[in-house]
N, C-alpha and C positions, 0 to 999 in steps of 0.2 A: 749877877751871877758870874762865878768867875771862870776862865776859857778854860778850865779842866771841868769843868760841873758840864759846860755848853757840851763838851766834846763828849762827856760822859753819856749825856741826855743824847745826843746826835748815837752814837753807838748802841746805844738802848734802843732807842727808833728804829734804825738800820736792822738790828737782827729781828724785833720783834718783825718788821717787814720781809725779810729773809726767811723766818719760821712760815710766817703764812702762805708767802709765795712756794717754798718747798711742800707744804701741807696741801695745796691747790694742786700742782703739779704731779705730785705722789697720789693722789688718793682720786681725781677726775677721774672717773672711767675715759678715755682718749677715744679708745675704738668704737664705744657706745655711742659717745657724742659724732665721731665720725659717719657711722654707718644712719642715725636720725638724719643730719643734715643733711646728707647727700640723697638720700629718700627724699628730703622737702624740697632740695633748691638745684639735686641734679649732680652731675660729675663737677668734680672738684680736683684740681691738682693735689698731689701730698705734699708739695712745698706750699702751695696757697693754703691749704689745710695746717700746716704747723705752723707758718704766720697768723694765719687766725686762732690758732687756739694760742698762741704765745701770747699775743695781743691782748685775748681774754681773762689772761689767768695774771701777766704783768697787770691789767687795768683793773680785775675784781682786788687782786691784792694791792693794791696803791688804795683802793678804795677803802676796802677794811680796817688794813693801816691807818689809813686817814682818821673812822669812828675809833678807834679803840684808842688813839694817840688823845683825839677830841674826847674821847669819856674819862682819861686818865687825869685828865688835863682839868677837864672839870671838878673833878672828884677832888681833886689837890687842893683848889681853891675855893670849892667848900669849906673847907675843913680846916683852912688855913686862915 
């Protein structure tokens, strides 16, 4: 593969991670997730609360990314 294909594929990667992570971040209800957790686990800073929910929504989207990278991936070499 040559280093404009890699770079191509790295930039395809990168936004489809970027879509998701903005898609996660935009559409969480934030205040709903805040107001359950603090019911279950008690008071909660709102700095310690945006760390965690930052934490969650970087690591569900690194995850996603990750399947959808590995199904595209597969699908390719299928068919190839």
């Amino acid at each position: 593969m040559t280093p404009a294909k890699q770079a191509g594929l790295w930039l395809i990667q990168f936004l489809s991670f970027l879509v998701i992570f903005s898609a996660f971040y935009l559409f969480l209800p934030e205040l709903y997730l805040f107001k359950r957790f603090s019911e279950r686990f008690g008071f909660i800073t709102e700095q310690a609360w945006n760390d965690l929910f930052m934490l969650s929504v970087l690591a569900a989207s690194v995850i996603i990314n990750t399947l959808l990278i590995f199904t595209v991936a597969s699908m390719r070499e299928r068919h190839l």
